[in-house]
N, CA, C and O atoms as a Tinker XYZ file with bonds, in Angstrom:
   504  protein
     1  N    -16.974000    1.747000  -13.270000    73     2
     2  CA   -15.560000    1.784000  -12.970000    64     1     3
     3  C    -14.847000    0.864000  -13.961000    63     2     4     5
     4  O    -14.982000   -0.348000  -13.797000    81     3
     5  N    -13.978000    1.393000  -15.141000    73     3     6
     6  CA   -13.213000    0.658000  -15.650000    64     5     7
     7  C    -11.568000    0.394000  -15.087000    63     6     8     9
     8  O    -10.521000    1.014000  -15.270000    81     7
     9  N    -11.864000   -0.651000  -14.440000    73     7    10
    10  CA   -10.495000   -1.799000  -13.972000    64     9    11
    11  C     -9.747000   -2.039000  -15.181000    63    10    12    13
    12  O     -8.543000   -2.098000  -14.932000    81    11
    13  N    -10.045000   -2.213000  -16.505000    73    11    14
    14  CA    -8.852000   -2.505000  -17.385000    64    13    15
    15  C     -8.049000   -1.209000  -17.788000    63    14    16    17
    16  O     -7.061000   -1.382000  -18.501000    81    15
    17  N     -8.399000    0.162000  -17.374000    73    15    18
    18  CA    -7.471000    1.048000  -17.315000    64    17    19
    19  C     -6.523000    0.976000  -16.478000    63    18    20    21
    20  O     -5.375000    1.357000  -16.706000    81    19
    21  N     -7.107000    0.248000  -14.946000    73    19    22
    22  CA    -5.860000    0.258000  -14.228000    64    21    23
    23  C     -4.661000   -1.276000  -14.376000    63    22    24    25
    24  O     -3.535000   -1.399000  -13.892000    81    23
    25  N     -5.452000   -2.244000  -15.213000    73    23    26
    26  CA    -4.921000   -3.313000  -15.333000    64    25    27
    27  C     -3.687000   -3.182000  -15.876000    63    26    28    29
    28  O     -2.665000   -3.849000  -15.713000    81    27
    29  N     -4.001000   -1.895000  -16.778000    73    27    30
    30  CA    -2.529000   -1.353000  -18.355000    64    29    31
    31  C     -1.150000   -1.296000  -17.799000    63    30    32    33
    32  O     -0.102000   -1.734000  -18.274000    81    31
    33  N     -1.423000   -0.546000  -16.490000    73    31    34
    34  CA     0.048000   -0.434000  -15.750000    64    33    35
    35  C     -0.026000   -0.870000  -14.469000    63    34    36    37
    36  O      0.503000   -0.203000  -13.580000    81    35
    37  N     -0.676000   -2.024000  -14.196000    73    35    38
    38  CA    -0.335000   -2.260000  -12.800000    64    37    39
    39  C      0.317000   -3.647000  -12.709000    63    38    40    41
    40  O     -0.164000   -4.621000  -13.287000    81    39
    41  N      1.207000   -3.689000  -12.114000    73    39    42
    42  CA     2.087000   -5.297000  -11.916000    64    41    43
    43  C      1.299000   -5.938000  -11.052000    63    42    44    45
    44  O      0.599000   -6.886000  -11.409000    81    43
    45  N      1.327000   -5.547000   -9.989000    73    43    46
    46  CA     0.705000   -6.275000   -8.808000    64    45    47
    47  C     -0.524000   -6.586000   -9.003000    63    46    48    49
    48  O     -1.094000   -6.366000  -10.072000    81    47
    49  N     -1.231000   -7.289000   -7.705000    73    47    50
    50  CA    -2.244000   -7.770000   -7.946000    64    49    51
    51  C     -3.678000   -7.192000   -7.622000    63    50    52    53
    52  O     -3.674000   -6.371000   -6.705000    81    51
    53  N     -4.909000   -7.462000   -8.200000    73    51    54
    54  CA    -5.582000   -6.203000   -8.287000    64    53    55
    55  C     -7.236000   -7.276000   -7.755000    63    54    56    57
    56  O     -7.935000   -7.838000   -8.599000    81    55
    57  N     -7.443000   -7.306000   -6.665000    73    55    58
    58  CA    -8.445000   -7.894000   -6.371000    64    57    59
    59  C    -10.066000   -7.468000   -5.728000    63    58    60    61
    60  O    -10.278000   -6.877000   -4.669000    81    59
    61  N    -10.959000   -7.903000   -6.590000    73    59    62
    62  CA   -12.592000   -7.040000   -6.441000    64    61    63
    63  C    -12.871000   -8.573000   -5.797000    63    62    64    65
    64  O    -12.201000   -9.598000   -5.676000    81    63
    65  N    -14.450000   -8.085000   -5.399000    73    63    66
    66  CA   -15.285000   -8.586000   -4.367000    64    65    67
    67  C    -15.341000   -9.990000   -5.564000    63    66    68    69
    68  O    -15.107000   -9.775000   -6.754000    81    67
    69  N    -15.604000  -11.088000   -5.164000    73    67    70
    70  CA   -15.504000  -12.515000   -5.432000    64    69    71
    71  C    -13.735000  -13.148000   -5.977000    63    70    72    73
    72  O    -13.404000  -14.216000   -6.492000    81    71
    73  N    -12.970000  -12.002000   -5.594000    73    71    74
    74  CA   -11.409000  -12.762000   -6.507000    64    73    75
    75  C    -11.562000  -13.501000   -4.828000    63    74    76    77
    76  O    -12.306000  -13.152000   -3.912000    81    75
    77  N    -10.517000  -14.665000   -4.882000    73    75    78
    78  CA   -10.204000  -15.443000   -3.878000    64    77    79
    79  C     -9.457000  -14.941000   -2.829000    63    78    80    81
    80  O     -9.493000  -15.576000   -1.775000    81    79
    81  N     -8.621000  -13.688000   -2.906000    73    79    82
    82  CA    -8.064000  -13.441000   -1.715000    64    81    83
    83  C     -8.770000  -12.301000   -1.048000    63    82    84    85
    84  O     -8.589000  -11.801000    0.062000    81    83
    85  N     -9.887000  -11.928000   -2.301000    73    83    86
    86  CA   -10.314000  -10.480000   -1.488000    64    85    87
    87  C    -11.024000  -10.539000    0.165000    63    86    88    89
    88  O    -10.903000   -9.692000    1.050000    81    87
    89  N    -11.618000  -11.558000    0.196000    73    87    90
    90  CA   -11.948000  -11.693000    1.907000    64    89    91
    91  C    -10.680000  -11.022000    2.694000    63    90    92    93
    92  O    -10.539000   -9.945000    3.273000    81    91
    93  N     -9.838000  -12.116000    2.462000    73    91    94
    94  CA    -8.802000  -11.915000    3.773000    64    93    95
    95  C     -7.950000  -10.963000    3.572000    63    94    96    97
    96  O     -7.203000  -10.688000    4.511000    81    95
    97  N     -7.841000  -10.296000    2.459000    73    95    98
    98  CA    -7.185000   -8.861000    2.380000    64    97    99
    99  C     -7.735000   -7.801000    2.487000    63    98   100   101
   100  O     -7.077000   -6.767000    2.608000    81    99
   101  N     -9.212000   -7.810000    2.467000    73    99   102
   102  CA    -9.946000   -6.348000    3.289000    64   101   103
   103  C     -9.986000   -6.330000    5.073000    63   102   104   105
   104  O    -10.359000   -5.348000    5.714000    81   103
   105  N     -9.655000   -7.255000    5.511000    73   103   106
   106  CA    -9.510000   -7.745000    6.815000    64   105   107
   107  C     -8.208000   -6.660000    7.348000    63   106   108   109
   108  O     -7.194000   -6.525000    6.662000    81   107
   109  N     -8.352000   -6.135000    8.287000    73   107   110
   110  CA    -7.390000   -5.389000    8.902000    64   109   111
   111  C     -7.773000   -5.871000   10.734000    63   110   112   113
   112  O     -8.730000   -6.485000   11.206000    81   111
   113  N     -6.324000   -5.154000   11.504000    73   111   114
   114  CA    -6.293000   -5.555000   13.095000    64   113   115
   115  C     -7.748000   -5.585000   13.685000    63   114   116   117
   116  O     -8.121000   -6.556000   14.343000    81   115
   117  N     -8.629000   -4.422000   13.423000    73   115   118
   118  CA    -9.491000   -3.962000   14.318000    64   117   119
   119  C    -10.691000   -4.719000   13.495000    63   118   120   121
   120  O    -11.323000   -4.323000   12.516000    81   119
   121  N    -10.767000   -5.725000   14.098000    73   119   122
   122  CA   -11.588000   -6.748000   13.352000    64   121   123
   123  C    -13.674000   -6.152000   13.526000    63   122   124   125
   124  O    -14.712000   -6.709000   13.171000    81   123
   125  N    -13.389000   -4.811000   14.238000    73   123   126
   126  CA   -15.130000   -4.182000   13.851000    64   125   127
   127  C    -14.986000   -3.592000   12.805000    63   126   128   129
   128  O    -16.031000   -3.049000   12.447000    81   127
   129  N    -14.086000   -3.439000   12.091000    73   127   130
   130  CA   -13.882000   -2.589000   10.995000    64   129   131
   131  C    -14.457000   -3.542000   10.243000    63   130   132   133
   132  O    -14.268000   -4.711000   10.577000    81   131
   133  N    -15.323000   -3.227000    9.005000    73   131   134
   134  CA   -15.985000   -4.170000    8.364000    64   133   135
   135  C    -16.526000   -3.691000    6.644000    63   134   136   137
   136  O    -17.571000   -3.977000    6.059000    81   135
   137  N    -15.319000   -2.857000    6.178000    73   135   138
   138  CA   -15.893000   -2.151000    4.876000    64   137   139
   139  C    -15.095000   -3.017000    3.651000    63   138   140   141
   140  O    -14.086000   -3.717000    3.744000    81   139
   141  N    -15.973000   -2.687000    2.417000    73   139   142
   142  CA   -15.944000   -3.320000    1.733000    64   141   143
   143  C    -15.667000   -2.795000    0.228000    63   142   144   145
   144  O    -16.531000   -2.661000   -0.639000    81   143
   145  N    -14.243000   -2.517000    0.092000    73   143   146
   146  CA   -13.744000   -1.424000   -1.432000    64   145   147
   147  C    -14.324000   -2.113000   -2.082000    63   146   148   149
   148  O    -15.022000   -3.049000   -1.694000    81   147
   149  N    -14.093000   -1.693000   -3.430000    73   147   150
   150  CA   -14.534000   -2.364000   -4.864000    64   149   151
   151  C    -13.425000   -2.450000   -5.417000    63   150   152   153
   152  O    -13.491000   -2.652000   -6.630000    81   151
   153  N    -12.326000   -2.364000   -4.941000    73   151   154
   154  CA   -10.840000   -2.717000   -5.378000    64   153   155
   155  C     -9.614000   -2.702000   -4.987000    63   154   156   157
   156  O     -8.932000   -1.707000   -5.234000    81   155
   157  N     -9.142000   -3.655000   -4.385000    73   155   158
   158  CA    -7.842000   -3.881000   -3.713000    64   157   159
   159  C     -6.866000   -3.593000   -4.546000    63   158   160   161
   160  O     -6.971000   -4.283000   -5.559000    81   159
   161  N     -5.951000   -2.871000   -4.572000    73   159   162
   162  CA    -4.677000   -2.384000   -5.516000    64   161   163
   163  C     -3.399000   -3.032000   -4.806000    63   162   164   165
   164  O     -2.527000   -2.199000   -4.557000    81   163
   165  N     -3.105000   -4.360000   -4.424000    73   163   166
   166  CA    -1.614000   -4.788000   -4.015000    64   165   167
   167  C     -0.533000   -4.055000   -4.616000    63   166   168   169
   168  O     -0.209000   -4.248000   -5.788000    81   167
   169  N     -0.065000   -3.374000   -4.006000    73   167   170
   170  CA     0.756000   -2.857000   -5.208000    64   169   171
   171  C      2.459000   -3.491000   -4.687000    63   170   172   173
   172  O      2.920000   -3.552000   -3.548000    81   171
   173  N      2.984000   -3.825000   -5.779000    73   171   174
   174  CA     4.247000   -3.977000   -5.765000    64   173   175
   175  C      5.722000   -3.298000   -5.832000    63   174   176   177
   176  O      6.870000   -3.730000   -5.720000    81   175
   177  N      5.177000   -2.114000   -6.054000    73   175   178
   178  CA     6.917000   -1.076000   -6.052000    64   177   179
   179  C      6.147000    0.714000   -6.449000    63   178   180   181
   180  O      4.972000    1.073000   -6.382000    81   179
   181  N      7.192000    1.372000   -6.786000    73   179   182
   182  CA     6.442000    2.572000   -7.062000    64   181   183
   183  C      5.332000    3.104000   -8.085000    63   182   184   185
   184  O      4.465000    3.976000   -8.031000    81   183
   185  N      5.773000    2.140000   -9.079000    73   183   186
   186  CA     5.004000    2.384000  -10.201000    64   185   187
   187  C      3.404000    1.822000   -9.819000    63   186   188   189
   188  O      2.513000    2.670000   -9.871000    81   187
   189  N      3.248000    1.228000   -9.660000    73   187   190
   190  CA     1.918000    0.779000   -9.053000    64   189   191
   191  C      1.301000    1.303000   -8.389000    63   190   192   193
   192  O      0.114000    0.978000   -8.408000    81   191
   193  N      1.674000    2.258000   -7.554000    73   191   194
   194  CA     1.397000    3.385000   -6.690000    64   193   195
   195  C      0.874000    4.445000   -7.255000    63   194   196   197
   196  O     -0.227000    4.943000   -7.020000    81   195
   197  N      1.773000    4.831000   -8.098000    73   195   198
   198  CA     1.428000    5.960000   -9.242000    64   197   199
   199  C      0.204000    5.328000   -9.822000    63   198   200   201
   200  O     -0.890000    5.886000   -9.734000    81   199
   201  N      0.340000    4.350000  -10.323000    73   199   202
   202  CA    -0.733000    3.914000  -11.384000    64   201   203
   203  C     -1.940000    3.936000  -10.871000    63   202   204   205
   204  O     -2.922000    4.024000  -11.608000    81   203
   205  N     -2.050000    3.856000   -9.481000    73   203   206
   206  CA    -3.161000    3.423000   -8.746000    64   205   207
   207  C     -3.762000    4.671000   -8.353000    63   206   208   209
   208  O     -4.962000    4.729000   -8.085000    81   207
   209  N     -2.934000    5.764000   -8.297000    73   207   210
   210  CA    -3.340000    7.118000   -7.704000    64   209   211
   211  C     -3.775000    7.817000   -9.195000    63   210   212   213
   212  O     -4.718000    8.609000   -9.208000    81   211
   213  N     -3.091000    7.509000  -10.373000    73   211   214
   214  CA    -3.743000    7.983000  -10.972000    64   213   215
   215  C     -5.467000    7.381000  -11.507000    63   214   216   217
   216  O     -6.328000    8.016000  -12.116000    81   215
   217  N     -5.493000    6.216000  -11.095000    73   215   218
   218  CA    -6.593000    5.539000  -11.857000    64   217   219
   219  C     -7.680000    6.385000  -10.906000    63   218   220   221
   220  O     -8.670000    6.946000  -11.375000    81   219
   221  N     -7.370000    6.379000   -9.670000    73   219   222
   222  CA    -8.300000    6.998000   -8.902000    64   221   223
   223  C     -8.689000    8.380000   -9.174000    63   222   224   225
   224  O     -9.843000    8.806000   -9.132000    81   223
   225  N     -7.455000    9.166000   -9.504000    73   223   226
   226  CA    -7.912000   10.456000  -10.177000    64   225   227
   227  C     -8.688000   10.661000  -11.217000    63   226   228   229
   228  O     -9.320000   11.704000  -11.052000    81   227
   229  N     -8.955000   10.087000  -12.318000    73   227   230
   230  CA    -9.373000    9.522000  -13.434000    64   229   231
   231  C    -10.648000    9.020000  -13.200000    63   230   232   233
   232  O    -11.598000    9.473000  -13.839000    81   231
   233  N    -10.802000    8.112000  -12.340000    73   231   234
   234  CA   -12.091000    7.627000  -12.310000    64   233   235
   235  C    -12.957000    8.187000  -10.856000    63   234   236   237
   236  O    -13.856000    7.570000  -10.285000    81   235
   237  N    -12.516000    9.231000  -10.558000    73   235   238
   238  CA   -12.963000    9.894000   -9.323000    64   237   239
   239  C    -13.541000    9.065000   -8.507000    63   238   240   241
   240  O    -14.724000    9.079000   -8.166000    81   239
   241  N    -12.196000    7.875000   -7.985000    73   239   242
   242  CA   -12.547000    6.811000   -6.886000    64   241   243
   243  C    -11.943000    7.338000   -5.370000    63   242   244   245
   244  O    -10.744000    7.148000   -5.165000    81   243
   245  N    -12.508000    7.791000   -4.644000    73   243   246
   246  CA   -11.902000    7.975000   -3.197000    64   245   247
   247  C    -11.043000    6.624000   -2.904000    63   246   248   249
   248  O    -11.378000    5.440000   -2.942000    81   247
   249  N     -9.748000    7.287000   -2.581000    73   247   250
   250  CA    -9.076000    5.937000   -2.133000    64   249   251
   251  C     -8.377000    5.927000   -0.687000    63   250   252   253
   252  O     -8.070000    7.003000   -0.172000    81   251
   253  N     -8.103000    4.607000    0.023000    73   251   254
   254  CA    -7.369000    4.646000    1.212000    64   253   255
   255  C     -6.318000    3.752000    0.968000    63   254   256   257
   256  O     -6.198000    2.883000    0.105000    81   255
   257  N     -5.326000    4.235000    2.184000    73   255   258
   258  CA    -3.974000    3.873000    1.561000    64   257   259
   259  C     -4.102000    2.937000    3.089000    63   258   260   261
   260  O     -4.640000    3.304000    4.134000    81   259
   261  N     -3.304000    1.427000    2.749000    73   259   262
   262  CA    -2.647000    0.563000    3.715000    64   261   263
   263  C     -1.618000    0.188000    3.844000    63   262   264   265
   264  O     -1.050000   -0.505000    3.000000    81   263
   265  N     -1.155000    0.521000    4.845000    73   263   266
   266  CA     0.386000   -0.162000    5.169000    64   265   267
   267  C      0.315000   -1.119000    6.090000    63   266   268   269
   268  O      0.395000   -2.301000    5.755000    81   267
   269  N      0.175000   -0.785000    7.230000    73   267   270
   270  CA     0.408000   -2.104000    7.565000    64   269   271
   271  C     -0.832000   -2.877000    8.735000    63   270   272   273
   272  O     -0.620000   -3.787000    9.536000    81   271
   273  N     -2.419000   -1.966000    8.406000    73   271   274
   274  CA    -3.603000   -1.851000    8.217000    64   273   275
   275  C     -3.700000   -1.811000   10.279000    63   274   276   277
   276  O     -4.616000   -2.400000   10.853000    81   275
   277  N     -2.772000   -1.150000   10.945000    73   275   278
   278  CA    -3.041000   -1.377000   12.440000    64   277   279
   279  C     -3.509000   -0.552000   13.077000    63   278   280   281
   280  O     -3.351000   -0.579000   14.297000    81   279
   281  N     -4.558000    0.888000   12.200000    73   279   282
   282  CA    -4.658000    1.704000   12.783000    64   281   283
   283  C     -6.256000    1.680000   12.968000    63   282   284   285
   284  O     -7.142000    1.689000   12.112000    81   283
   285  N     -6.359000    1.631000   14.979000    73   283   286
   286  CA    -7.923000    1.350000   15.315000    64   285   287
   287  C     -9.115000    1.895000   14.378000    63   286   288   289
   288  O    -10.242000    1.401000   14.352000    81   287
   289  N     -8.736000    2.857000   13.709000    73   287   290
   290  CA   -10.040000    3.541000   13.423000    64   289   291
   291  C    -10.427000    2.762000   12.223000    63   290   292   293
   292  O    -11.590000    2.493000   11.923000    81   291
   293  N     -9.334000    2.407000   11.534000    73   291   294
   294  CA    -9.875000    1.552000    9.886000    64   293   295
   295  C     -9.951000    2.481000    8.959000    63   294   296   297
   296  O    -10.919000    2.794000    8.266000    81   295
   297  N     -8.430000    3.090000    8.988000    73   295   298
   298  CA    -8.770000    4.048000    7.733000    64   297   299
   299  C     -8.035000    3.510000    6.535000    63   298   300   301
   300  O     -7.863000    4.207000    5.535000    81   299
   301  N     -7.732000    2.644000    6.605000    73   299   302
   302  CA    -6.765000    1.940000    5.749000    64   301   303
   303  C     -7.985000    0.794000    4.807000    63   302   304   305
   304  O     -7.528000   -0.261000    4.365000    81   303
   305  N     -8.996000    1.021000    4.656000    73   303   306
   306  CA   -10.283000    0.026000    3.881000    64   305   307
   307  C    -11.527000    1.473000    4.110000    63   306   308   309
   308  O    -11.579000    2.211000    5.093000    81   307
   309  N    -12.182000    1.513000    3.194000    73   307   310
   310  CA   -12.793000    2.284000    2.476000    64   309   311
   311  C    -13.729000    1.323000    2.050000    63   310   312   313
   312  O    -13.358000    0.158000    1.905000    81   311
   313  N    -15.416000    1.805000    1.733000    73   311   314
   314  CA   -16.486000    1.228000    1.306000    64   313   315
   315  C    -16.673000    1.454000    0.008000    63   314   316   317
   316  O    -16.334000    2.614000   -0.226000    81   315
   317  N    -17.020000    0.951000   -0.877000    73   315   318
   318  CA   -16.586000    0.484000   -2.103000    64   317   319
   319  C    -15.691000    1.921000   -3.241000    63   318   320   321
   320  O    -16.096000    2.315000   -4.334000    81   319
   321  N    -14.683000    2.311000   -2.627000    73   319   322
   322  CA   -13.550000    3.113000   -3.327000    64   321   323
   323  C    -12.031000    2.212000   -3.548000    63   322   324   325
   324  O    -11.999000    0.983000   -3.480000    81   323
   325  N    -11.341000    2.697000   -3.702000    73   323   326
   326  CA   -10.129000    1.729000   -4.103000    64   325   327
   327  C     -9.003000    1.732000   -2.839000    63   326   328   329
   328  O     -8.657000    2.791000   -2.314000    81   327
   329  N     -8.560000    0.629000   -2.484000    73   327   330
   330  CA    -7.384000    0.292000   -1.678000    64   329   331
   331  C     -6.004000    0.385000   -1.826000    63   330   332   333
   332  O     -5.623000   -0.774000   -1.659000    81   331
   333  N     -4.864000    1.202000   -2.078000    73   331   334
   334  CA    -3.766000    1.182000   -2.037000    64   333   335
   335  C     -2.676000    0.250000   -1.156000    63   334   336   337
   336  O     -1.862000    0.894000   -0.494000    81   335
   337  N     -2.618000   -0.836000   -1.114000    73   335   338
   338  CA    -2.459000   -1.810000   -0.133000    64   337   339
   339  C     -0.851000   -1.576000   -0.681000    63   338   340   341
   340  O     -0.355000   -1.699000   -1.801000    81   339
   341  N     -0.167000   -1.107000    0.896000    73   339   342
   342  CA     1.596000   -1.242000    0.074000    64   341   343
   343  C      2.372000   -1.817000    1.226000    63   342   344   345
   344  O      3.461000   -1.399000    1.618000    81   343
   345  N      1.533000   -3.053000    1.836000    73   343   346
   346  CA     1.795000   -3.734000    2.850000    64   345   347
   347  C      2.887000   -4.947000    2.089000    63   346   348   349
   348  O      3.221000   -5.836000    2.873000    81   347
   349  N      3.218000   -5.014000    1.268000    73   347   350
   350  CA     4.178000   -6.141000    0.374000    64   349   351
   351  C      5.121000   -5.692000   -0.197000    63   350   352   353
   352  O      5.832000   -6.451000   -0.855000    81   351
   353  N      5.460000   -4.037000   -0.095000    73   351   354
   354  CA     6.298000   -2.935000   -0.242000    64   353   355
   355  C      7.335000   -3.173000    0.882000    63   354   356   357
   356  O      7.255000   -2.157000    1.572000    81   355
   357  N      8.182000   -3.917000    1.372000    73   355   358
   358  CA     8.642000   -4.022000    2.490000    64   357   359
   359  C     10.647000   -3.706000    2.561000    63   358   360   361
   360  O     11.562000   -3.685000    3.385000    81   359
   361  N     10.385000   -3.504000    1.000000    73   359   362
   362  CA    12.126000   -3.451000    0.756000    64   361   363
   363  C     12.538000   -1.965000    1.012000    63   362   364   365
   364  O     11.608000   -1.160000    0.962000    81   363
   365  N     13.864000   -1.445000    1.294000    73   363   366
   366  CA    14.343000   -0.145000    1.372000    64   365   367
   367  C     15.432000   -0.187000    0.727000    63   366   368   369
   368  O     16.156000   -1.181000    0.670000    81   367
   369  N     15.660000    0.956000    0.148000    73   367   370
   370  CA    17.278000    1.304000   -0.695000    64   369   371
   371  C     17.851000    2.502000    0.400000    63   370   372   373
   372  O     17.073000    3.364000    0.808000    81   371
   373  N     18.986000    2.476000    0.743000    73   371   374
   374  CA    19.479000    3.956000    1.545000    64   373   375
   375  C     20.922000    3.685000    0.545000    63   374   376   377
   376  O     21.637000    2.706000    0.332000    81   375
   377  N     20.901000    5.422000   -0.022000    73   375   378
   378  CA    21.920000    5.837000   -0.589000    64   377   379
   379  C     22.874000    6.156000    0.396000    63   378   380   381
   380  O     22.607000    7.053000    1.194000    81   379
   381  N     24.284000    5.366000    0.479000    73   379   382
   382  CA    25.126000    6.178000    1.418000    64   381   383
   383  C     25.712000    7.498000    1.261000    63   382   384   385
   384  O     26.448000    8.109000    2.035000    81   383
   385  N     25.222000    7.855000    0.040000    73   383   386
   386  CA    25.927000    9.566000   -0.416000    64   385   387
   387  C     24.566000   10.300000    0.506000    63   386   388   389
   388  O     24.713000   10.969000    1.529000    81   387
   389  N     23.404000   10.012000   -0.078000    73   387   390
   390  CA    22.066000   10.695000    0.286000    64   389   391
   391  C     21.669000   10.084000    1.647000    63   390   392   393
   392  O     20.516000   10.083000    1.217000    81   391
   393  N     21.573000    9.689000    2.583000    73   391   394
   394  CA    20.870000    8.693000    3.777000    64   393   395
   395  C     19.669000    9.455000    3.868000    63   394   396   397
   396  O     18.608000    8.897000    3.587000    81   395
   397  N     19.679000   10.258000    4.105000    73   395   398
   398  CA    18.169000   10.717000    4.734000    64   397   399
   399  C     17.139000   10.797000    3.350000    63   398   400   401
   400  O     15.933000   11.044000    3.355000    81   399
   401  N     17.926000   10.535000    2.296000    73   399   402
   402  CA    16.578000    9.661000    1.049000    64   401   403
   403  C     16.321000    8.448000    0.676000    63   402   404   405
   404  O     16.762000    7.980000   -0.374000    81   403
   405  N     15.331000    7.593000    1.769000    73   403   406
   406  CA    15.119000    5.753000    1.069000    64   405   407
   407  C     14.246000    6.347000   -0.213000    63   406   408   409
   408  O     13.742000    7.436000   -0.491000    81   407
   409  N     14.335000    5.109000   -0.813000    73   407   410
   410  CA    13.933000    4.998000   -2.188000    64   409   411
   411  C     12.365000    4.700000   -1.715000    63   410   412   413
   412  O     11.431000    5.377000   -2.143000    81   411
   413  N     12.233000    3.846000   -0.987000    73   411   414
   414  CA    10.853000    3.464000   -0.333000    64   413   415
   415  C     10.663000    3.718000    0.910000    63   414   416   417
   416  O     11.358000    3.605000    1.920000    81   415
   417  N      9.131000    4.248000    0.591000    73   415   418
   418  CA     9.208000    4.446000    1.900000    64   417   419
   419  C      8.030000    3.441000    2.912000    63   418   420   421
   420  O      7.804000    3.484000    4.121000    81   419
   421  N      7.516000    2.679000    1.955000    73   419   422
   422  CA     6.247000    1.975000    2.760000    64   421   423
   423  C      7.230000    0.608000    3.268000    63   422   424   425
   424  O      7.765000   -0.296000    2.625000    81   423
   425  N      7.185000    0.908000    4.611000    73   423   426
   426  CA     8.056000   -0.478000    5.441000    64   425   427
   427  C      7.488000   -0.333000    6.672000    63   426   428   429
   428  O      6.717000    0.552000    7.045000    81   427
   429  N      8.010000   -1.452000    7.399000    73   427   430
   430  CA     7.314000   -1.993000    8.707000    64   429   431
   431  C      8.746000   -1.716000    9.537000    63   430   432   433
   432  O      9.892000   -1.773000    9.093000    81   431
   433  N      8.334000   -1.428000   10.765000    73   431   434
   434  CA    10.075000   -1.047000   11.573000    64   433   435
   435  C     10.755000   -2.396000   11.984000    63   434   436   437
   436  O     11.811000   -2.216000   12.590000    81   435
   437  N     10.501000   -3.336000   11.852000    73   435   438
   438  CA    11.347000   -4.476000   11.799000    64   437   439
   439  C     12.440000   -4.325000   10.182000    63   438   440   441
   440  O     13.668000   -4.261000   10.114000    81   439
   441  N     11.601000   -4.312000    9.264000    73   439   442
   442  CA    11.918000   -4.023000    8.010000    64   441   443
   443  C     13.470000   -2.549000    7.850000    63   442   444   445
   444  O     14.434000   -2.443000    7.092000    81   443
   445  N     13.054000   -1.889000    8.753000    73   443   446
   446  CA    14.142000   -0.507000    8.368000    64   445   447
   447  C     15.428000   -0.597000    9.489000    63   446   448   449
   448  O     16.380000    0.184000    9.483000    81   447
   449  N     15.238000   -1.758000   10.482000    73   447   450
   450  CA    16.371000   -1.370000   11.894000    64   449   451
   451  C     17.738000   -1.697000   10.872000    63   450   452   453
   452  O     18.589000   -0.894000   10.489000    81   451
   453  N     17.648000   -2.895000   10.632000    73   451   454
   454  CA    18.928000   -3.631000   10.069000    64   453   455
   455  C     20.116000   -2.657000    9.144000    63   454   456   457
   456  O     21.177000   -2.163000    9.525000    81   455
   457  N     19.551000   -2.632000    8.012000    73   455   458
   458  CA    20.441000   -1.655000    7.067000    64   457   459
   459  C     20.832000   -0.485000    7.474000    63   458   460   461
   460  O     22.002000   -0.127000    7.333000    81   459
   461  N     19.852000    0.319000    8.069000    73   459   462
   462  CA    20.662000    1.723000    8.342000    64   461   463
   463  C     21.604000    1.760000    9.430000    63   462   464   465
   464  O     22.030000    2.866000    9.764000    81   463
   465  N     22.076000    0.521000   10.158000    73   463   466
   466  CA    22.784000    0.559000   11.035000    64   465   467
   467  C     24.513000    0.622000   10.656000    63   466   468   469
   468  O     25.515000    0.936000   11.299000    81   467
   469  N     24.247000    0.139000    9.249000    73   467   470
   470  CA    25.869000    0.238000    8.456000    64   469   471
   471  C     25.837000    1.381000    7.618000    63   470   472   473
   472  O     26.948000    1.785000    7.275000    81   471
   473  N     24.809000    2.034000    7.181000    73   471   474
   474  CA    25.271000    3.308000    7.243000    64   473   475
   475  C     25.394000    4.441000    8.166000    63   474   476   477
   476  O     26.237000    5.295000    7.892000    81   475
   477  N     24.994000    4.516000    8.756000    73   475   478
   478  CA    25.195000    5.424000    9.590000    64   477   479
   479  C     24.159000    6.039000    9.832000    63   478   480   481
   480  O     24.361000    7.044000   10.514000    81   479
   481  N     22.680000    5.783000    9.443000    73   479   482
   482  CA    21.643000    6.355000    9.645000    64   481   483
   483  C     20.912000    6.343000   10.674000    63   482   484   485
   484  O     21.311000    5.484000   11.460000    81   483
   485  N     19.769000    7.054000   11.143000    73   483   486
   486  CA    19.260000    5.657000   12.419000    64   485   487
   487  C     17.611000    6.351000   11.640000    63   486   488   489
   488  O     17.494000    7.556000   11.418000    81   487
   489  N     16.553000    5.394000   11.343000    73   487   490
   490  CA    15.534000    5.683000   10.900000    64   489   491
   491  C     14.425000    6.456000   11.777000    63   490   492   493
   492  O     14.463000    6.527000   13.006000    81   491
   493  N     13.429000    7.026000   10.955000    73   491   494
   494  CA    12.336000    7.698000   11.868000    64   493   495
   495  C     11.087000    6.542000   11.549000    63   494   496   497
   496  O     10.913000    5.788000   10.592000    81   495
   497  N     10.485000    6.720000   12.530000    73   495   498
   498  CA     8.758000    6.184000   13.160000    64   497   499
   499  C      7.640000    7.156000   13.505000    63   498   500   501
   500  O      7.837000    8.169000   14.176000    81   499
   501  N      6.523000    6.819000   13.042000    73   499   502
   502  CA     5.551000    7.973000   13.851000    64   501   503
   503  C      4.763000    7.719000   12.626000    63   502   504
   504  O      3.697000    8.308000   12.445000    81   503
């Protein structure tokens, strides 16, 4: 697996088994969950996303995507394939011409109540 292909375009931070945060960022709610990627992809905005989906295409890495890692089964960590972690993705843009298009969409519902209340939107969950 070459990581310096994905290093070329990725901002965020990109952590394998011995970096210092990788312990506590493969860690999700359902603490039996216990797998172990070969690469955490923090990603920081869209481009990183892209970059990360393509590296996986490219290097035919099965990947799982995390948001905000609370789902019992643990599908959000994967055994040594790559992590899409877009749990630090927490900002939203709402166009008041467009509302029903955020710019982002990886947020936590604390994260989305506030703003759409001055436009006129009211957000979806599920």
């Amino acid at each position: 697996m070459n990581i310096k292909a994905l290093e070329a375009d990725f901002r965020g931070d990109i952590l394998t088994p011995g970096s210092a945060k990788y312990e506590s960022s493969r860690r999700i709610w359902n603490s039996m969950i216990d797998r172990r990627p070969a690469i955490i992809a923090r990603c920081s905005g869209p481009a990183d996303v892209r970059a990360a989906v393509r590296f996986c295409v490219d290097q035919d890495i099965y990947p799982a995507i995390r948001g905000g890692g609370h789902n019992a089964a643990g599908p959000a960590m994967v055994d040594g394939g790559l992590v899409l972690d877009l749990s630090r993705m927490k900002g939203i843009f709402i166009n008041p011409q467009t509302p029903r298009r955020p710019r982002r969409r990886a947020s936590r519902g604390v994260n989305l109540t506030a703003r759409p209340i001055w436009t006129g939107s009211q957000p979806l969950a599920g």
